[in-house]
BAVEX-416503 format. One line per 3 residues: number of its first residue (from 1); their letters; for each residue x, y, z of C-alpha. Coordinates in Angstrom, 2 decimals, always signed. Example, Ala and Ser with C-alpha at 12.3 -4.5 7.8 and 13.67 -1.06 7.14 Angstrom:
2
1) AS) +12.30 -4.50 +7.80  +13.67 -1.06 +7.14
***
This chain:
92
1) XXX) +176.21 +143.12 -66.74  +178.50 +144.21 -64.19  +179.88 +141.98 -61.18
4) XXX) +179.91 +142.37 -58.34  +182.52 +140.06 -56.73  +185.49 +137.90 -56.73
7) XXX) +182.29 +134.66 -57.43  +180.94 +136.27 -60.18  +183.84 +136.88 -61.85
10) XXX) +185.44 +133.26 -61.53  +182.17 +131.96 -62.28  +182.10 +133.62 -65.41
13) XXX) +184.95 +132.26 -67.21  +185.75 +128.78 -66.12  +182.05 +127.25 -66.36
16) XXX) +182.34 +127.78 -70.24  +185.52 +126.15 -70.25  +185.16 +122.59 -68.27
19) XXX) +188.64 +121.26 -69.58  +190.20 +124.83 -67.60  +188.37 +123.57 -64.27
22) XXX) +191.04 +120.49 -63.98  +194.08 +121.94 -65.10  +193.87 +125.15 -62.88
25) XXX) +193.89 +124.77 -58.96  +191.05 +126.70 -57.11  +193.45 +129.22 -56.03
28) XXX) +194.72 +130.03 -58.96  +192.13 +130.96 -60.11  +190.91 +133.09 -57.37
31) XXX) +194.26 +134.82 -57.36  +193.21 +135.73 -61.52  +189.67 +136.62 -60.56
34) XXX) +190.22 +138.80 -57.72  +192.86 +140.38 -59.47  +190.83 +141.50 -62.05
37) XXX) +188.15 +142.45 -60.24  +190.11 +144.73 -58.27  +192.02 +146.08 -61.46
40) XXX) +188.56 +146.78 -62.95  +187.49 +148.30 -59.75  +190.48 +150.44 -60.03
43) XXX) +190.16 +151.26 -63.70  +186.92 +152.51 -62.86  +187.90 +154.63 -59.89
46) XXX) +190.08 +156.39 -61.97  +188.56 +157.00 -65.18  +185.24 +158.28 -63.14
49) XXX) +185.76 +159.62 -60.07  +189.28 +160.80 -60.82  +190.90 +159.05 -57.85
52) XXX) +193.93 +156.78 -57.89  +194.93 +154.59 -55.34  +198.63 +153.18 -54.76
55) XXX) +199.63 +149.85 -56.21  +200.50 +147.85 -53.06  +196.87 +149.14 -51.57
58) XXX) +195.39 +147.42 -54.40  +197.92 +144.44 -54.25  +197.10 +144.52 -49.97
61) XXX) +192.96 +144.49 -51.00  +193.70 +141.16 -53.44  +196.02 +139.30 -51.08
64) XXX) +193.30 +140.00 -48.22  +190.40 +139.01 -50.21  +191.87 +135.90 -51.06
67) XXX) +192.52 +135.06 -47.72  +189.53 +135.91 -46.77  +187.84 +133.51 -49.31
70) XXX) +189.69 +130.55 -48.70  +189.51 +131.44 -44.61  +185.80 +131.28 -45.08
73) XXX) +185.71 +127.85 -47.56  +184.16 +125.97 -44.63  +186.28 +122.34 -45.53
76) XXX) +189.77 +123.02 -45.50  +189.95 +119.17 -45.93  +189.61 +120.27 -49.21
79) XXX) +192.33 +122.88 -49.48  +195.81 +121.49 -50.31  +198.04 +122.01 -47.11
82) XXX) +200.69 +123.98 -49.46  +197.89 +126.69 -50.21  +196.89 +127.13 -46.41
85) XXX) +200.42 +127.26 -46.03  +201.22 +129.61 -48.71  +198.02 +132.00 -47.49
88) XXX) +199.21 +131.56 -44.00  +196.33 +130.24 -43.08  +195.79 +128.77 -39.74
91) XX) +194.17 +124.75 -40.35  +191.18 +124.21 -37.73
***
């Protein structure tokens, strides 16, 4: 079964595990899934199409995703100021 994104990933893990869901912050563990998702993504770039990319472009593709993610989480109300903060993301 192969994923597809930084959801499916997350998803995967933490509904197993309810006791994980209140001891780990939501960004946390979006920083762990899109960092493996983008490791994997790598992995597989090189082993099959022979084709390595730099570590900060991978490192620049998981910081931007993230923001991207929590940018998009329609109720920032619900996103502890320190994250926003730490994301440098702009509260509307």
């Amino acid at each position: 079964m192969a994923c597809s994104s930084v959801e499916s990933v997350a998803g995967v893990g933490f509904r197993r595990f309810p006791l994980l869901q209140t001891r780990i912050p939501y960004d946390w563990s979006l920083i762990l899934a899109a960092t493996v998702y983008h490791l994997w993504q790598e992995r597989n770039r090189r082993v099959f199409n022979n084709n390595a990319r730099s570590a900060s472009s991978i490192i620049n593709d998981i910081y931007q995703q993230i923001r991207d993610k929590l940018s998009s989480h329609g109720g920032h109300d619900k996103i502890p100021e320190t994250t926003l903060a730490m994301w440098n993301i702009q509260d509307e």
